[in-house]
TIVO-2410 file (N, C-alpha, C; in nm, 3 decimals):
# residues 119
REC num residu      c1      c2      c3 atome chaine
REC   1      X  -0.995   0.233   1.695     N      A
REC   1      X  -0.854   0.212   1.723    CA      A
REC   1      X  -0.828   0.244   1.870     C      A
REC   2      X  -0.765   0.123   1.948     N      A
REC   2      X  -0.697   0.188   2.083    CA      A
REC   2      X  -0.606   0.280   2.070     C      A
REC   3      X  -0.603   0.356   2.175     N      A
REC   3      X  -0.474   0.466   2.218    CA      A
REC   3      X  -0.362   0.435   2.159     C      A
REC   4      X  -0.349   0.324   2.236     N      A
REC   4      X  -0.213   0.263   2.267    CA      A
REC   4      X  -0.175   0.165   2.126     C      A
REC   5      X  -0.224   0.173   2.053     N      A
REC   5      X  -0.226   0.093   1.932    CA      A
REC   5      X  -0.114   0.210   1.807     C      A
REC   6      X  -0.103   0.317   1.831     N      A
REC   6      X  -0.111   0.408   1.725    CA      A
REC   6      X  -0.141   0.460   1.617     C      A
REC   7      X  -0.089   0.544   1.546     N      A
REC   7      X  -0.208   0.600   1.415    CA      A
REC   7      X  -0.174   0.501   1.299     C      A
REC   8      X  -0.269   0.452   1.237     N      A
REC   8      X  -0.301   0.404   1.083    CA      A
REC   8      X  -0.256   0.502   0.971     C      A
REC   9      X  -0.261   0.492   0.858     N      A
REC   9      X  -0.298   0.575   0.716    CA      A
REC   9      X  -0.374   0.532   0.619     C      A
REC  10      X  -0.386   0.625   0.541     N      A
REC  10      X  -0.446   0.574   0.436    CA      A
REC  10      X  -0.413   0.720   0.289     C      A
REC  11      X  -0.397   0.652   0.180     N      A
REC  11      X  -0.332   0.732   0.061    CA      A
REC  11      X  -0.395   0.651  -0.062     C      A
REC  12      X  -0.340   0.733  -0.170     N      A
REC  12      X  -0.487   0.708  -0.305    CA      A
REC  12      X  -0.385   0.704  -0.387     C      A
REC  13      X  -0.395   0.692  -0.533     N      A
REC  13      X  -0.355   0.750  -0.633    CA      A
REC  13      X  -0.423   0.719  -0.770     C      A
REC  14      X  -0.422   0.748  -0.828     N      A
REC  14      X  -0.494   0.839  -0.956    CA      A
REC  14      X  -0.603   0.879  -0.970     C      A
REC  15      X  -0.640   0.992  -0.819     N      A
REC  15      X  -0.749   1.048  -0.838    CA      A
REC  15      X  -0.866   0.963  -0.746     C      A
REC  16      X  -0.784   0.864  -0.638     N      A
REC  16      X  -0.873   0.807  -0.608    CA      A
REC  16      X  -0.917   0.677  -0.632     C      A
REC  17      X  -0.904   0.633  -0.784     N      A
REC  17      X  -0.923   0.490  -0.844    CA      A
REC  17      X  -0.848   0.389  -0.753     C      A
REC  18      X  -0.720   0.412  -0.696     N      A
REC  18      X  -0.652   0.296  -0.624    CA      A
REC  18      X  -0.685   0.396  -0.447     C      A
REC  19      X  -0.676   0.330  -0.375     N      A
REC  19      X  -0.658   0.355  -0.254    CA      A
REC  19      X  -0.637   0.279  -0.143     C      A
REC  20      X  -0.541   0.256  -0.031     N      A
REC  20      X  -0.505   0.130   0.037    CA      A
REC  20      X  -0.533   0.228   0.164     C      A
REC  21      X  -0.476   0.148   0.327     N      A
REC  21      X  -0.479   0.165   0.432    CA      A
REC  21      X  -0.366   0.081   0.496     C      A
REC  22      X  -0.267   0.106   0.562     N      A
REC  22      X  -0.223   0.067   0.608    CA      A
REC  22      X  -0.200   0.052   0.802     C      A
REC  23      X  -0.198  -0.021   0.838     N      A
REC  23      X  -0.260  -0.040   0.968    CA      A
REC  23      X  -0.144  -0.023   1.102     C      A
REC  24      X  -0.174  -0.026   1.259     N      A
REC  24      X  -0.100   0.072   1.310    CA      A
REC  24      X   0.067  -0.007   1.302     C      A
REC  25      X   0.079  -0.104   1.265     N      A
REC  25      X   0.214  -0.200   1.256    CA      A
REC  25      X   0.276  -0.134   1.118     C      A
REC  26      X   0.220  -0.032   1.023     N      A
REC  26      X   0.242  -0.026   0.867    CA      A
REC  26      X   0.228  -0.120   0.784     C      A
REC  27      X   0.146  -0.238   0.810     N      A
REC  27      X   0.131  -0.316   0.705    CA      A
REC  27      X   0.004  -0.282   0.641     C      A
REC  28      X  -0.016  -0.339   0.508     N      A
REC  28      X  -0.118  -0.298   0.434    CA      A
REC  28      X  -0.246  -0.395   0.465     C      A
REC  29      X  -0.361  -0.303   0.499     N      A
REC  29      X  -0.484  -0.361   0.547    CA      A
REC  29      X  -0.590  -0.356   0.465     C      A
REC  30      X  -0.617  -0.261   0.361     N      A
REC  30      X  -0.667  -0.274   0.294    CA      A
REC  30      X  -0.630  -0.217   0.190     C      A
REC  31      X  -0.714  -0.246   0.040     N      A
REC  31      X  -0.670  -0.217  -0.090    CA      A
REC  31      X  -0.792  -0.217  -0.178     C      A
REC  32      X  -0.845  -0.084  -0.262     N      A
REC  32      X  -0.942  -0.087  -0.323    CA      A
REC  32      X  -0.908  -0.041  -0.439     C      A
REC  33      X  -0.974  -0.095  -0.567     N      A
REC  33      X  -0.934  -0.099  -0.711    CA      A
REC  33      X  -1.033  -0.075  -0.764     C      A
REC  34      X  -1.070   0.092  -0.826     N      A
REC  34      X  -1.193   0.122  -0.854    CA      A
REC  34      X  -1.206   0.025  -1.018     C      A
REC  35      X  -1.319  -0.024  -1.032     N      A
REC  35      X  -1.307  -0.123  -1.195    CA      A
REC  35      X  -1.223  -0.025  -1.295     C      A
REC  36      X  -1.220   0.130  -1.296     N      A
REC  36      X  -1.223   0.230  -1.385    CA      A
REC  36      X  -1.044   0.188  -1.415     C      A
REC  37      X  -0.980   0.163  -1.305     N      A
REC  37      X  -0.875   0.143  -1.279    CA      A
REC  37      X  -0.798   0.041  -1.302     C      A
REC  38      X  -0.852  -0.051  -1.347     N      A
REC  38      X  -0.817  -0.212  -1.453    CA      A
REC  38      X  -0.833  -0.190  -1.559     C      A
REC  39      X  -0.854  -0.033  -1.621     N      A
REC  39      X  -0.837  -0.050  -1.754    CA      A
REC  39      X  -0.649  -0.020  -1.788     C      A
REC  40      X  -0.618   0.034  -1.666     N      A
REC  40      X  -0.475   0.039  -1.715    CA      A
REC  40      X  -0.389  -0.071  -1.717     C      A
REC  41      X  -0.300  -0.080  -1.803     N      A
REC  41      X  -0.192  -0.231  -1.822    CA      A
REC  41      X  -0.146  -0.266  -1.624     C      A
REC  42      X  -0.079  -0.413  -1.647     N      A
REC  42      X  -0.071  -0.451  -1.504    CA      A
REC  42      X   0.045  -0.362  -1.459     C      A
REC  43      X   0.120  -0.324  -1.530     N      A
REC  43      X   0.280  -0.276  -1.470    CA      A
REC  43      X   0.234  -0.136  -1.418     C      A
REC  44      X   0.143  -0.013  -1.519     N      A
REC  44      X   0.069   0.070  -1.465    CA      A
REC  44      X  -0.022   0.070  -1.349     C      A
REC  45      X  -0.072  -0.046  -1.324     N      A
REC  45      X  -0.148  -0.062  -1.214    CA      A
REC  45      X  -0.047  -0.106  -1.141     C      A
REC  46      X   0.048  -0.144  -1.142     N      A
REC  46      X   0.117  -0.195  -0.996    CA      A
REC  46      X   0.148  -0.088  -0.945     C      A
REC  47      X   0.195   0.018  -1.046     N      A
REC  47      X   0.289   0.117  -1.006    CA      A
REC  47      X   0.170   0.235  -0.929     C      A
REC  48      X   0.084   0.221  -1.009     N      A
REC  48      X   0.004   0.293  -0.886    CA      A
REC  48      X  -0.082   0.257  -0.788     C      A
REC  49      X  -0.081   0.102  -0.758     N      A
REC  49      X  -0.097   0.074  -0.618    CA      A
REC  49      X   0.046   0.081  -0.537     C      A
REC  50      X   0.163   0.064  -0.556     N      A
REC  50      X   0.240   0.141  -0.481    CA      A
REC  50      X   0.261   0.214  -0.435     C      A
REC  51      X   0.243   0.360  -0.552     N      A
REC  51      X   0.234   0.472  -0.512    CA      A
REC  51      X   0.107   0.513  -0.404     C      A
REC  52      X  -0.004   0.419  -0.410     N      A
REC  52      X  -0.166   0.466  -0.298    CA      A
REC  52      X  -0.081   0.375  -0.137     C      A
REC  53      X   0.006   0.263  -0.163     N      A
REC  53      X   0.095   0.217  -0.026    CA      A
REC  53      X   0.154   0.284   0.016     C      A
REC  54      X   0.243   0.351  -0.034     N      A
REC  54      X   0.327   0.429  -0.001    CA      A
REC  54      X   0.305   0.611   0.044     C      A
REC  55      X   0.206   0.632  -0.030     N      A
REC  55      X   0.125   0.740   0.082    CA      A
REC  55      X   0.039   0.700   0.148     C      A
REC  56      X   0.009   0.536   0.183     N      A
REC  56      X  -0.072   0.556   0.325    CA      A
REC  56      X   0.022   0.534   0.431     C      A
REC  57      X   0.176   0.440   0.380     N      A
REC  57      X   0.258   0.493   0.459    CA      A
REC  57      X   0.338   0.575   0.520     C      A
REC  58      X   0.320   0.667   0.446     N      A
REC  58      X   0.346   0.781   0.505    CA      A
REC  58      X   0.286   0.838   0.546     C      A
REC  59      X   0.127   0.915   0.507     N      A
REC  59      X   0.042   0.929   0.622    CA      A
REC  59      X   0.047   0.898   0.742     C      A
REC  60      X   0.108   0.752   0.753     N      A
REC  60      X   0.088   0.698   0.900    CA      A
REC  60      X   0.236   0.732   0.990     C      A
REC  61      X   0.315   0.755   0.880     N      A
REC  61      X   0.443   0.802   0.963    CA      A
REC  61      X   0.436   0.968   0.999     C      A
REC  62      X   0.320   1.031   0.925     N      A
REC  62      X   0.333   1.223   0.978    CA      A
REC  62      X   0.251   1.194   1.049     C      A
REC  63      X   0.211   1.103   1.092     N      A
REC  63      X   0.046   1.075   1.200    CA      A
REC  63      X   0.167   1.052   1.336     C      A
REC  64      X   0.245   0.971   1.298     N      A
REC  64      X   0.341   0.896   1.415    CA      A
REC  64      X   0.427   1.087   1.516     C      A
REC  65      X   0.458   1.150   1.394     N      A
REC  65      X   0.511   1.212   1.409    CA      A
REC  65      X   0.488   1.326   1.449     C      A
REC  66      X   0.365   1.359   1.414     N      A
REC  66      X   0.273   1.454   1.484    CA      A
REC  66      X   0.226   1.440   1.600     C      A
REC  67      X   0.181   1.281   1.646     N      A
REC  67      X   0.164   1.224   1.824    CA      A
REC  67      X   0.308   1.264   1.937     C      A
REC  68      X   0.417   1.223   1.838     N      A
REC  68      X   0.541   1.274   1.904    CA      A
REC  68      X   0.572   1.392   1.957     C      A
REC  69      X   0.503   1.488   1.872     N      A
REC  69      X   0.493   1.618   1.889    CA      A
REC  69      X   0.667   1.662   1.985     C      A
REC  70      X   0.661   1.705   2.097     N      A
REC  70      X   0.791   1.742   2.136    CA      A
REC  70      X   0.907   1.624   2.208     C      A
REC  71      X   0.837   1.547   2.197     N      A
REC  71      X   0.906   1.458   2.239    CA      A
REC  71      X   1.093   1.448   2.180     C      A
REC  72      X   1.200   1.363   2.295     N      A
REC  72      X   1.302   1.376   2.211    CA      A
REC  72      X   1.315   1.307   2.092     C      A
REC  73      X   1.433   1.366   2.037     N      A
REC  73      X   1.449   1.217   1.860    CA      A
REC  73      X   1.514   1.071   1.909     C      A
REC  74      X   1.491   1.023   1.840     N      A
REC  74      X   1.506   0.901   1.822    CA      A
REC  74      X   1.651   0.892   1.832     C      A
REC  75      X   1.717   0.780   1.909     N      A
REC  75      X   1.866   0.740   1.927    CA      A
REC  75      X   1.836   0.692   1.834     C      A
REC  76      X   2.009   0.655   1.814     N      A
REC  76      X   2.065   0.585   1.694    CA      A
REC  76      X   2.020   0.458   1.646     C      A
REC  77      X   1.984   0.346   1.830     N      A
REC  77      X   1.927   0.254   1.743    CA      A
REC  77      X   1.810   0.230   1.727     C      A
REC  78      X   1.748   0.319   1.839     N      A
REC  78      X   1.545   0.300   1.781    CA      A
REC  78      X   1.580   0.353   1.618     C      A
REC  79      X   1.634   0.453   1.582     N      A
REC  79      X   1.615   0.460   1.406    CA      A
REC  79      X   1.713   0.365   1.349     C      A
REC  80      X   1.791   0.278   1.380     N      A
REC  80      X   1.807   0.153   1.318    CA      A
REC  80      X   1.730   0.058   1.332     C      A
REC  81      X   1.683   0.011   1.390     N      A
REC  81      X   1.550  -0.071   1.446    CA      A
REC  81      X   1.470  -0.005   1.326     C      A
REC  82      X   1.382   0.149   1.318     N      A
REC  82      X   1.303   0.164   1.271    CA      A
REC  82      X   1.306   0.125   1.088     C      A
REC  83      X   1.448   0.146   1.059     N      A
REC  83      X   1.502   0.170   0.935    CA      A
REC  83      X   1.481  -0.036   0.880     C      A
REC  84      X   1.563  -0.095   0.979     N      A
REC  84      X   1.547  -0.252   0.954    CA      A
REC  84      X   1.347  -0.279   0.933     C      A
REC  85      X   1.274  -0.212   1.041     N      A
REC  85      X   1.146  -0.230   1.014    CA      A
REC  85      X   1.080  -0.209   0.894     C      A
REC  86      X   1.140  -0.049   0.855     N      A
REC  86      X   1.040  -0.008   0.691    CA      A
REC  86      X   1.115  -0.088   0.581     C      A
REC  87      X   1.244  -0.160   0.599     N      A
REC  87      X   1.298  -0.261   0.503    CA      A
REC  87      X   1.225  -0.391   0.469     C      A
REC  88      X   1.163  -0.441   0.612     N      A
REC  88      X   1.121  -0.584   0.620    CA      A
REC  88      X   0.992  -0.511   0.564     C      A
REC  89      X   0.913  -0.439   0.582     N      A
REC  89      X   0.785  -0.389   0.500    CA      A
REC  89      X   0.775  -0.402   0.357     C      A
REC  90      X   0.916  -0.294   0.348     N      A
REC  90      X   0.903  -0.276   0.164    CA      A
REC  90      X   0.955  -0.436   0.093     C      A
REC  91      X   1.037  -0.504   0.174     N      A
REC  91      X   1.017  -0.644   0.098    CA      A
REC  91      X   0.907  -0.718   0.115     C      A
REC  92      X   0.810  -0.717   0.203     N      A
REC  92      X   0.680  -0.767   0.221    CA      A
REC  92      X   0.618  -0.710   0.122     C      A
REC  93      X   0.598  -0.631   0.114     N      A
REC  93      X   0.508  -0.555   0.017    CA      A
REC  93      X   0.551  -0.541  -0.137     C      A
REC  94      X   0.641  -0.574  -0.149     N      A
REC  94      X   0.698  -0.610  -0.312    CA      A
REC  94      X   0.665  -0.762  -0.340     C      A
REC  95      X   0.672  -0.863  -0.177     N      A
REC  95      X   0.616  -1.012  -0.264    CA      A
REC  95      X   0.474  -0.974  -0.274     C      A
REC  96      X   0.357  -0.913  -0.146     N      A
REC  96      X   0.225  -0.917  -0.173    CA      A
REC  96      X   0.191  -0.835  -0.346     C      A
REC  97      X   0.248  -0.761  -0.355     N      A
REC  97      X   0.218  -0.672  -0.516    CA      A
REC  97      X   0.288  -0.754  -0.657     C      A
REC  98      X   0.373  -0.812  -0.615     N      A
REC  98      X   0.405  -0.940  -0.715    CA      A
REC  98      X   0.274  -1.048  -0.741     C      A
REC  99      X   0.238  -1.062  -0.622     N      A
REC  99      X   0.134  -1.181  -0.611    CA      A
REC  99      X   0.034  -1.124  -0.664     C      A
REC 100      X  -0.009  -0.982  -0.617     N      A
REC 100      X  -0.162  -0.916  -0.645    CA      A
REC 100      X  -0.109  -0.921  -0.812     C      A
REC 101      X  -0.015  -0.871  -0.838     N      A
REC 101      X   0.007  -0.826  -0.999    CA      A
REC 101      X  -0.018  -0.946  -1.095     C      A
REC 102      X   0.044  -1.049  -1.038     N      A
REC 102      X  -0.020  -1.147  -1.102    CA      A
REC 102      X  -0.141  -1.215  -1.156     C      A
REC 103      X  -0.227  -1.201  -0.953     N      A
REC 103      X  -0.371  -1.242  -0.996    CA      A
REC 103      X  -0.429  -1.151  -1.075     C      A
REC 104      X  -0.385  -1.029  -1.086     N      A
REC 104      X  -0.457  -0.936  -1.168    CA      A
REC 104      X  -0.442  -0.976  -1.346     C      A
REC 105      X  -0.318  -1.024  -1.398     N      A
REC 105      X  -0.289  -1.030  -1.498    CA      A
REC 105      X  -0.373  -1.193  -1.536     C      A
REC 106      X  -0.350  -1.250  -1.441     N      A
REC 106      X  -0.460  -1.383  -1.451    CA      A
REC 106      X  -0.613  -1.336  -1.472     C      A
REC 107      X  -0.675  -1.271  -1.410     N      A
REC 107      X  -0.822  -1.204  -1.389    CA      A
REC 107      X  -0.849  -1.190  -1.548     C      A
REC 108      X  -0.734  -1.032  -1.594     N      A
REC 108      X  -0.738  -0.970  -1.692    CA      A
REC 108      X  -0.711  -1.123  -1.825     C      A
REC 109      X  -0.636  -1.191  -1.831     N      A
REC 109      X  -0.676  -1.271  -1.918    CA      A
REC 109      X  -0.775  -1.338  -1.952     C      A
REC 110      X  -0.855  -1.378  -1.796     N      A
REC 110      X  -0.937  -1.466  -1.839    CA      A
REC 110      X  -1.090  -1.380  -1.913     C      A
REC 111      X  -1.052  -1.272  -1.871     N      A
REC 111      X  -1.193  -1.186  -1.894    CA      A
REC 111      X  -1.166  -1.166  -2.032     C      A
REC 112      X  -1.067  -1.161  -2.081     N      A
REC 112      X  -1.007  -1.131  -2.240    CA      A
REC 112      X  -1.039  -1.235  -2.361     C      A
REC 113      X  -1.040  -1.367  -2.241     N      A
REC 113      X  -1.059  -1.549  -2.328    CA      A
REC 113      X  -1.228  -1.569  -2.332     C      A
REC 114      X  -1.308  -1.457  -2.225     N      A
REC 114      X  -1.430  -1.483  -2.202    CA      A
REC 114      X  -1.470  -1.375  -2.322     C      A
REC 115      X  -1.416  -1.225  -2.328     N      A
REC 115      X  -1.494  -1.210  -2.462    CA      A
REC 115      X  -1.448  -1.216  -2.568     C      A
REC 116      X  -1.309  -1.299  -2.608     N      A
REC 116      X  -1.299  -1.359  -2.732    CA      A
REC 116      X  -1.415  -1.433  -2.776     C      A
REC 117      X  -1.429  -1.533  -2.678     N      A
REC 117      X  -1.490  -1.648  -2.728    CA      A
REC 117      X  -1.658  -1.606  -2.715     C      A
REC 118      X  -1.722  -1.494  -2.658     N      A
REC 118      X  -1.842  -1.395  -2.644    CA      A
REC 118      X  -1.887  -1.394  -2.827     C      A
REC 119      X  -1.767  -1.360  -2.893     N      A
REC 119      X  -1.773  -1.311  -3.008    CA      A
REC 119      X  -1.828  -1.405  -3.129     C      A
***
């Protein structure tokens, strides 16, 4: 990572099974789904790949905030600016987890039609 780029994150949840990264803009860069972790229903799994987004975004915001160190606070409208930014995120990131939730529920069927018919 350049300097001048700023800090990334990265956050887990359940123990690790989900874990994402989000990159120095806060968008999500990567996303790993341990298999152990498709055994839970899709709505359970969405909810805790959210929850592994949402602490790598924040990671990356005590990362932001820790570089700041003494610096002054933020005027009114760099934190409106910032506030419009983590908005346009969290609606980005509700269509990408709609989409992932889906292909997942697609995946999970077809693997379901493969060992029906196994049988």
């Amino acid at each position: 990572m350049r300097q001048d780029d700023g800090p990334s994150g990265t956050g887990e949840a359940i123990a690790g099974l989900v874990s994402a990264a989000v990159g120095t803009d806060g968008l999500l860069e990567n996303l790993v789904l341990n298999p152990r972790a498709l055994r839970a229903g899709s709505q359970e799994l969405a909810e805790h790949i959210v929850a592994a987004v949402r602490a790598a975004q924040q990671h990356r915001l005590s990362r932001i905030a820790e570089a700041a160190g003494d610096e002054p606070a933020m005027d009114d409208v760099g934190l409106d600016a910032l506030m419009k930014h983590l908005d346009d995120l969290e609606a980005q990131v509700s269509v990408d987890f709609t989409r992932l939730t889906s292909a997942l529920d697609d995946t999970l069927r077809r693997i379901e039609e493969g060992n029906s018919r196994d049988r």
